[in-house]
C-alpha positions in Angstrom: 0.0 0.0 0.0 2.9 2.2 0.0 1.8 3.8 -3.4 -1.4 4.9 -1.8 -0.4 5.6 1.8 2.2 8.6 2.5 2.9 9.1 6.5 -0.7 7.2 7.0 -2.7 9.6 4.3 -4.3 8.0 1.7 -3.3 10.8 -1.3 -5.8 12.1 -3.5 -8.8 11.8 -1.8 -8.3 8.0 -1.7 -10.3 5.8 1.1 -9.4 2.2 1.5 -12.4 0.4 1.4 -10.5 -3.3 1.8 -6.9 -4.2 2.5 -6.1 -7.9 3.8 -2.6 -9.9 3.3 -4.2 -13.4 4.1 -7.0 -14.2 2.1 -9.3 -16.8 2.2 -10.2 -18.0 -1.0 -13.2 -20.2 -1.6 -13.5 -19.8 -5.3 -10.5 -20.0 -7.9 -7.1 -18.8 -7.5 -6.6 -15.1 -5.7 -3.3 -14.0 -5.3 -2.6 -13.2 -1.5 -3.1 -9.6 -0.9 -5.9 -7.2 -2.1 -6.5 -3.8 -1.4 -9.5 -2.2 -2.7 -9.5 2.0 -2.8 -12.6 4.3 -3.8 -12.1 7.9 -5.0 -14.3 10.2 -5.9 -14.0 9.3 -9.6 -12.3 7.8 -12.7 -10.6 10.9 -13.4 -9.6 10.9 -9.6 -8.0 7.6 -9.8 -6.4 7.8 -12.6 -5.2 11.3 -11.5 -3.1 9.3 -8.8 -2.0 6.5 -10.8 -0.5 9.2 -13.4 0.6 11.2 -10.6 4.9 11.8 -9.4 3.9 10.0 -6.4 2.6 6.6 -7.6 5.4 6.7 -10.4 7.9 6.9 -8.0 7.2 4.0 -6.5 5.2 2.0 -9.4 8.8 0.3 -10.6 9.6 -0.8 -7.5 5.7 -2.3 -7.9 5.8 -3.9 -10.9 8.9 -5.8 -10.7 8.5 -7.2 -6.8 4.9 -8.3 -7.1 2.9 -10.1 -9.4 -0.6 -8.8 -10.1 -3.1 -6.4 -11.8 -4.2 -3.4 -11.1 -7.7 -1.8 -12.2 -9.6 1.6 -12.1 -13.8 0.7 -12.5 -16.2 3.1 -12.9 -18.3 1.2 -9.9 -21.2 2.6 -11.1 -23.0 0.7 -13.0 -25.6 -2.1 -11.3 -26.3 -5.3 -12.2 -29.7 -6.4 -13.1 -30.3 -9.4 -11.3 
């Protein structure tokens, strides 16, 4: 979380809305850790990931970790 997280301040309006490093799956093959963060929109998220701070640290990311990362819309509902 250290792209996110900056002296314990999520940047950019960011909230985490999930962050767990153990787990439990009960359906396919999730990798280990997930964090889940909101902002206030798309162009707010990808704000961040474009932004000095995140690409700082997104190297250091990409080639320690193994992963995806993904900005949703979240608004959309699905008809049951």
């Amino acid at each position: 979380m250290n792209t996110l997280v900056i002296a314990g301040r999520v940047l950019y309006g960011g909230r985490i809305l999930a962050a767990d490093r153990s787990l439990k799956p009960v359906e396919g093959r999730p990798l280990p850790v997930i964090v889940i963060v909101e902002f206030e929109s798309v162009e707010v998220a990808q704000r961040w990931y474009d932004s000095l701070e995140n690409t700082a640290v997104k190297g250091h990311r990409t080639s320690t970790t193994e992963g995806w990362l993904a900005i949703a819309d979240g608004s959309e509902t699905l008809a049951e």
